[in-house]
N, C-alpha and C positions, 0 to 999 in steps of 0.2 A: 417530164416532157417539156413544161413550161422553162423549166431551170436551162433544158439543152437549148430549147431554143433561143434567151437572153443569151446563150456563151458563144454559140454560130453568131447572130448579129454582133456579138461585138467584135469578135474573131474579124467576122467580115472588115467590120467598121475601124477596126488596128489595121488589116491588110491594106484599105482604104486608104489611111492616113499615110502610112510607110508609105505607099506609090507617090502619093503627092509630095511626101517631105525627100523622096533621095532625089529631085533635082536640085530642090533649096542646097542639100547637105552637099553636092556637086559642086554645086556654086561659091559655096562657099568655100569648101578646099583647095578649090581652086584659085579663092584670093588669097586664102592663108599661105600658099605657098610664097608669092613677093612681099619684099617689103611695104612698107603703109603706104609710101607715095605714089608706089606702082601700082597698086592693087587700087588705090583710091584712082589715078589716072584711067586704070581697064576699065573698072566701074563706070566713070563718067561718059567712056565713049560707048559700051554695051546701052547704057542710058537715051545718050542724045542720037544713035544710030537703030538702034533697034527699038528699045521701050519708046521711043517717040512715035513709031509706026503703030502703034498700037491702036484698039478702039477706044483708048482710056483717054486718049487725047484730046477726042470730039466732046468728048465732059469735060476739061479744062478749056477748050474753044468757049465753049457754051458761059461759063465761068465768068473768064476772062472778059466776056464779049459782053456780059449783063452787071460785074463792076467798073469795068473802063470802056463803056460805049464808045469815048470820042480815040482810040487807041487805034494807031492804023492796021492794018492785018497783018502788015509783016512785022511790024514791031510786037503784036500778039503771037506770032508762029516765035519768033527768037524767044520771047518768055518761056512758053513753056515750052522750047527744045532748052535750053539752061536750066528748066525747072527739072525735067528731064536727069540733064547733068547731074543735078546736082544728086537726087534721086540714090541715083545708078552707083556715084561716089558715096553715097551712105549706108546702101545695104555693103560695099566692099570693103568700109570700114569697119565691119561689125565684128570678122574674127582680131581687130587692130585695136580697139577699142582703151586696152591697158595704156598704149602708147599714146596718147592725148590726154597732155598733163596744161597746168598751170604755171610751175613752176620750173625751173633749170634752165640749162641752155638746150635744152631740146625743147622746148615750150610751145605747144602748139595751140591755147587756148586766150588768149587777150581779155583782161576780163575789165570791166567799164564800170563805173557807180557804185563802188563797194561801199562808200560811204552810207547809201541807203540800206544793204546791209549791215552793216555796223551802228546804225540808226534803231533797224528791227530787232538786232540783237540785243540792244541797249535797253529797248523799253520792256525788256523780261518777257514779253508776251508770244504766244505761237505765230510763225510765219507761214504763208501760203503765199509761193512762188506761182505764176499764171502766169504761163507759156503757150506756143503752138508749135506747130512744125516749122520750124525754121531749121532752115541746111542738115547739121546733122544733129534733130533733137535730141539726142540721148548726150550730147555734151553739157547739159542744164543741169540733171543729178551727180554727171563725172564731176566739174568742177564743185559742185556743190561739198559734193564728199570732201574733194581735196583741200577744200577749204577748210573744211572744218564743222561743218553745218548738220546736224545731228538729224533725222528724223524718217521721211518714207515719202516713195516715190507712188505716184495710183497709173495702172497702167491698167488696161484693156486684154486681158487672154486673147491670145492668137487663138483663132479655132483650131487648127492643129496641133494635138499636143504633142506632137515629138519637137516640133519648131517651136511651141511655146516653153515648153521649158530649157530647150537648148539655149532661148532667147533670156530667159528668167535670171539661167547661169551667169551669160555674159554681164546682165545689169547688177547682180549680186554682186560679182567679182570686182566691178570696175565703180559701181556707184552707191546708193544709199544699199545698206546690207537689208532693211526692209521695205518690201514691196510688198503694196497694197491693192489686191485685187475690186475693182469693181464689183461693189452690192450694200447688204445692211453689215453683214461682217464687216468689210471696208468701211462701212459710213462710222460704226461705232470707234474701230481702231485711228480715226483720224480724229476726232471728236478726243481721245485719250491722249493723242502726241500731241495737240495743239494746246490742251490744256497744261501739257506738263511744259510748256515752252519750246516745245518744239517746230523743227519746218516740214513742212506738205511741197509735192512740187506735181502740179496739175498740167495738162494739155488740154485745154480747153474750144480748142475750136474745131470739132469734128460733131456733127450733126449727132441729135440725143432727140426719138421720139418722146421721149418723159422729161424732155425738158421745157423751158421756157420760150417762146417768141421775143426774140429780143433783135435790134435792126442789127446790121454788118454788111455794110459797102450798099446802104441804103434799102435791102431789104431783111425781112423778117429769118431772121435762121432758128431755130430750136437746136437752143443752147442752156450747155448744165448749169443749173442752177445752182448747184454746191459750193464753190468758192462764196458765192454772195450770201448763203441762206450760213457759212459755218461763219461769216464775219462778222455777221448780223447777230449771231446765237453767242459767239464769245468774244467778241470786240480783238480779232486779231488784226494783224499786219498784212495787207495784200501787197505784191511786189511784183508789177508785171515785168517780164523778161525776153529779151530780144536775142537770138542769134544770128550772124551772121557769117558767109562761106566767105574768106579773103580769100586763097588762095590753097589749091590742091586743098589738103587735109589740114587747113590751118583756119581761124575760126578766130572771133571779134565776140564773144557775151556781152550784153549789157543790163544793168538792171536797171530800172528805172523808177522814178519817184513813186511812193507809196499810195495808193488809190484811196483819196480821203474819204468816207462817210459818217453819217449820222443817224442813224434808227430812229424812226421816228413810230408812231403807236399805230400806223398802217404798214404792215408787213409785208402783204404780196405787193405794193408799192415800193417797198424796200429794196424787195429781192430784183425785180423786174429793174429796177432804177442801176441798183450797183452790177444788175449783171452787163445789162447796156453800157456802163463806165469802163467792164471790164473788154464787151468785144471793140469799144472804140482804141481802145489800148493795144488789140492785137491788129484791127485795123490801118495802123497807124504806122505799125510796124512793118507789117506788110506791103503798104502802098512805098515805103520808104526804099523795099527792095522787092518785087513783085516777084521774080524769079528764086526766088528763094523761101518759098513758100508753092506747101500742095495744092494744084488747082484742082486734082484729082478728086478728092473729095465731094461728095452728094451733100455740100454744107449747107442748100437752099431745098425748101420743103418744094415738093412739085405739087402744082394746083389740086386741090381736094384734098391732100394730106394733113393728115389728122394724126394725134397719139394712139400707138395700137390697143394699150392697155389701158385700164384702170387706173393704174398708178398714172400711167403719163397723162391721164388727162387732169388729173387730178395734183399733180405736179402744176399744172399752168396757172392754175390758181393762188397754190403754194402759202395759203394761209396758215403761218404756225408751222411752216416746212420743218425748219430745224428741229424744234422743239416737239414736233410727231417721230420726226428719225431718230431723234435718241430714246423717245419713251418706250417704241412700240419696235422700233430695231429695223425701219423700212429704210429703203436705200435711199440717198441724194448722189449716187454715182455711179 
């Protein structure tokens, strides 16, 4: 009886998921049908005409309005109606994905500072690329592949799994062939490609109860610690990484100079120190194009928020982080 009733719940909980995933797959067939600049073009006005009405808005208002206080309101409403845009032109990008390259005369990806990649290559040592969402983030591992750059992308499971793995395909197909799920599994396999000289490519600015309080746009955000605690534990290459939307489905990367450190024999100092170097980096970025960046995002703890678990509190401390996650197999991701 026990047994029937786990196969009903999850019966249920499949039917569940199908309902919510056949608008996604709607949506989506229905950009596959134009080519990429059309289907990026529907995207952005579905974007700045309808997703802008939404209640997701009044969270980028809020946003917007607590990092650029002196920003006038309508220069804040144009932000994130382009934020919007741009949005709208990335989910319409997703069946298009193949077709944004580096290279040819169809070249849709501009790529800026490869020197500092060829720098991190040079020193034999693992790379860890640290990004955010900028325009259409999943062009960070595309090029990366096409370049040539060996290693595994860590990406976040959609709660849906008919959309998560539909999703998993696309990135398989078009960028690093291994993807790295968030947990201790995850923390171990990165800990292995960094050592063997390989690259990691992270998105690090989406709010993490288990992580760290580190400032971004002048206040405190709880942000993952991971990039800092695996650079601190094997002395890799951090490479923070900028995208940005030129035009329709065409796209400017840049990488930028190597985020220097020093370990020093106080470690939750460390962590805390380099992850702070690391959101000024995406900061920086950001302010440089505001509209091109998620304001959607819950990136700011709301008063009385606290880590929910154990681990995240215990995270904030983060004494001996790294070298607890590889002994004992607990996550930094």
């Amino acid at each position: 009886m026990r047994q029937l009733h786990a196969r009903m719940r999850h019966y249920v909980a499949m039917a569940r998921y199908g309902a919510e995933a056949a608008p996604f797959f709607a949506m989506i067939g229905l950009f596959r049908l134009f080519p990429l600049d059309m289907a990026s073009a529907l995207g952005g006005w579905l974007g700045r005409t309808i997703l802008y009405r939404t209640h997701l808005s009044r969270r980028a208002r809020a946003n917007l309005a607590a990092a650029y206080p002196e920003m006038p309101e309508k220069m804040r409403e144009t932000t994130i109606r382009e934020m919007w845009d741009n949005l709208g032109r990335t989910i319409a990008e997703y069946p298009h994905l193949g077709k944004l390259s580096i290279k040819g005369e169809r070249r849709r990806i501009a790529l800026e500072g490869l020197d500092h990649v060829e720098q991190a290559v040079a020193s034999g040592k693992g790379i860890i690329f640290v990004s955010a969402h900028f325009a259409n983030w999943e062009v960070l591992s595309l090029a990366a592949a096409q370049y040539g750059l060996e290693g595994g992308g860590v990406y976040r499971p959609v709660n849906n799994p008919f959309v998560d793995r539909w999703m998993v395909r696309q990135r398989q197909a078009n960028g690093p062939v291994e993807l790295i799920a968030k947990g201790a599994h995850g923390t171990r396999r990165i800990f292995t490609l960094l050592r063997a000289g390989k690259a990691i490519f992270m998105l690090v600015d989406q709010k993490t109860n288990e992580g760290v309080a580190a400032p971004f746009f002048g206040r405190d955000a709880m942000t993952t610690p991971a990039p800092a605690a695996f650079a601190l534990k094997l002395g890799v290459v951090l490479l923070p990484v900028s995208n940005e939307r030129l035009h329709g489905a065409h796209f400017r990367m840049t990488v930028h100079p190597a985020i220097a450190y020093a370990p020093s024999r106080d470690h939750t100092r460390d962590v805390l120190e380099l992850t702070t170097r690391i959101n000024e980096e995406i900061e920086a970025s950001v302010r440089r194009s505001p509209s091109q960046w998620l304001w959607i995002h819950r990136r700011w703890p709301k008063p009385g928020d606290v880590p929910r678990s154990r681990r995240g509190k215990e995270a904030q401390a983060l004494a001996g982080a790294g070298v607890r996650a590889e002994r004992d197999g607990s996550s930094l991701i």
